[in-house]
N, C-alpha and C positions, 0 to 999 in steps of 0.2 A: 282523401280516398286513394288507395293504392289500385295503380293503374295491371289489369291483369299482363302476367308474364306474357310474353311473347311465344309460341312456336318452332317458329324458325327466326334467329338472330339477323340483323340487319347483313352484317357479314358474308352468315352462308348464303344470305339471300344475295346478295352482290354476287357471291361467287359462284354460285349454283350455277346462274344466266350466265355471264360471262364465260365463265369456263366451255358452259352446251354450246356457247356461239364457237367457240374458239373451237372446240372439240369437232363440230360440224365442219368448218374450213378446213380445218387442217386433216381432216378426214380425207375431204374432196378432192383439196392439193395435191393430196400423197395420192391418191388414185392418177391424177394426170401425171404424176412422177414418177408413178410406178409403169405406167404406159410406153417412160423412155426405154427401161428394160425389163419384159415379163420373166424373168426367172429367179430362182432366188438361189444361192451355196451357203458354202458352210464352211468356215474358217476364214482365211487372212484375204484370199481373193478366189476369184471365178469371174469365165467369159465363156466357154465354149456350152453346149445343149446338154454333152454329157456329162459335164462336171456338175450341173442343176439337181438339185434333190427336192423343185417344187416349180413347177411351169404356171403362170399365174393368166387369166383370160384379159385381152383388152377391154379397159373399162368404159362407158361410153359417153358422149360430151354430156347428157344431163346428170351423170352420177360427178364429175368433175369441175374446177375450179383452175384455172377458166374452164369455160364450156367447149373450146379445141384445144386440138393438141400445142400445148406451148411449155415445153420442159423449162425454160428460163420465165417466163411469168406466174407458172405454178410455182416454183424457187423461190421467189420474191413473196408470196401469197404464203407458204408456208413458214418460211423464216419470219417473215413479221406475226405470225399471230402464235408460232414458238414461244415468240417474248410474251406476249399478250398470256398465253399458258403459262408460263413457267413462273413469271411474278403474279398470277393472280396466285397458283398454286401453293407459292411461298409464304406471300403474305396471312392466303388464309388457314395454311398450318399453322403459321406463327399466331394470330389470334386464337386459332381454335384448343391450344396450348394453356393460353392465358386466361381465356375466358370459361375456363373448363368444359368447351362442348365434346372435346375427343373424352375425358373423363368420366364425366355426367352422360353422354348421351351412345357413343359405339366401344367403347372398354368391355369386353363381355369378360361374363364372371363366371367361375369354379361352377356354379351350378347351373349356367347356359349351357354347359357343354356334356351333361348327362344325356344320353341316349332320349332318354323316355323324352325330357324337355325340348330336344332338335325335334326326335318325332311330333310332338303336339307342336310344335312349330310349322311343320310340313305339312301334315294334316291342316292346320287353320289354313294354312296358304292354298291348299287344294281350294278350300271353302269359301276363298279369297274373303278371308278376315284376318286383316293386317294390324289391327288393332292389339293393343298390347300393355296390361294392366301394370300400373307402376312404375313404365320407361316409353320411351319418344319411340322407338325402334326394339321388334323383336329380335329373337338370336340370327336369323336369316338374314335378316336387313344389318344389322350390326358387323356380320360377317360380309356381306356382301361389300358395303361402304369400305369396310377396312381395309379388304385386299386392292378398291380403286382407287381411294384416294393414298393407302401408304406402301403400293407396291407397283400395279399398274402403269400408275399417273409417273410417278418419278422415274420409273423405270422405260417409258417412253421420252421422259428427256434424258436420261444417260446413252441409251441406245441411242439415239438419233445424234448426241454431241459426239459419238463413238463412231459415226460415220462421217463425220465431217473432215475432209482431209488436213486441215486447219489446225484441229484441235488434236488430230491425229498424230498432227509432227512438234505437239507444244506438249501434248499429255498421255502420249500414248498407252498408259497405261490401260484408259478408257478401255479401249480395243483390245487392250490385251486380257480384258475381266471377262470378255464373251468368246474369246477364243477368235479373237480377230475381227477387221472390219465388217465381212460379208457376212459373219453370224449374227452382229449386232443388226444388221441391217436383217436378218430373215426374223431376230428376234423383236423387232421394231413393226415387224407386217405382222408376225403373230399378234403379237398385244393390242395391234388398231384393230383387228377382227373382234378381239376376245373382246375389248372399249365397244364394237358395234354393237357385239352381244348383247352385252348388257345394258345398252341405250335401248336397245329394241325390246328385252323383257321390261329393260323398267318404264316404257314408256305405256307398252301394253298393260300391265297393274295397274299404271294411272287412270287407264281410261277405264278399267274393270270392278274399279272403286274409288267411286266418289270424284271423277275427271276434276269438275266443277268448283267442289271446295278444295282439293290438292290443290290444285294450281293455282287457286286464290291466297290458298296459306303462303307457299313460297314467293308471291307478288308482295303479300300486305302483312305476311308474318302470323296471321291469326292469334289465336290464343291458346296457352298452353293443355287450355281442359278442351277443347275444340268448339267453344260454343259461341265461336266467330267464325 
């Protein structure tokens, strides 16, 4: 007897959690780091108030990691779970290549991208019906994934290697792709926002359909037709 397909693969399922854990930390970290200096510029460097094009509010010890202010232990706390990101990040590109889930399941096609088809896509999502005949993922969600896991995601480890003084004086070119250190760094606070964004809507459609068995399929993988 053929054992029904899976869901979600053991893979994304690894890498879903892991990643949320690591995304969470390194969220937290960056806020008590961002604490050592609230302002942000734009280009190669900036210090004084008037040189700032974004004044940022102090964050407070339960949004942070540690829970006080400790610039050098938030340091420590963000560089380790970096690695923790960056190779889970990798590896499950590299599966999701091989095992064709980027192919088969977020590749949108010629006829995703018709007017009328996005529309009945936004409309269903108004109705929150996420459900979607014939593929794992509507054109919404297909677009959504796309842009975090092959734009966002990477695009917060380039930026953040791009502030690193380190990598700064070994590769500077990094810094030189964003127009210098202080823009990769305003461009690295952007994107962790934009990252919150989208933790916080897609956390709220989980709960606004179906809480219960989403979160069981991403645990145990379910089954491909949902009828686990």
């Amino acid at each position: 007897m053929t054992r029904p397909r899976k869901r979600h693969l053991l893979s994304t399922r690894l890498w879903h959690w892991v990643n949320a854990f690591s995304v969470i930390v390194l969220f937290m970290s960056g806020l008590n780091i961002s604490n050592a200096h609230r302002r942000l510029y734009w280009g190669e460097w900036g210090f004084a108030p008037e040189q700032a094009w974004a004044f940022i509010p102090k964050f407070p010890g339960w949004a942070t990691i540690p829970g006080y202010y400790s610039l050098a232990i938030a340091r420590e706390w963000h560089v380790l779970f970096a690695w923790v990101f960056s190779i889970s990040l990798l590896l499950f590109l590299l599966v999701g290549v091989l095992n064709g889930h980027f192919r088969r399941d977020i590749v949108t096609r010629p006829r995703d991208w018709r007017p009328n088809a996005i529309w009945a896509d936004v409309r269903a999502h108004l109705r929150l019906q996420f459900d979607h005949a014939g593929a794992k993922y509507n054109f919404l969600q297909k677009l959504a994934y796309g842009l975090v896991m092959f734009i966002l995601l990477p695009l917060m480890i380039v930026t953040g290697m791009a502030m690193s003084p380190g990598m700064d004086a070994a590769w500077s070119f990094l810094s030189e792709m964003f127009g210098g250190r202080q823009s990769a760094r305003s461009i690295h606070f952007i994107i962790a926002w934009t990252l919150f964004g989208f933790f916080v809507v897609h956390v709220i459609l989980v709960l606004l359909n179906k809480p219960a068995k989403n979160v069981g399929e991403m645990i145990t993988g379910g089954t491909a037709d949902g009828t686990a």
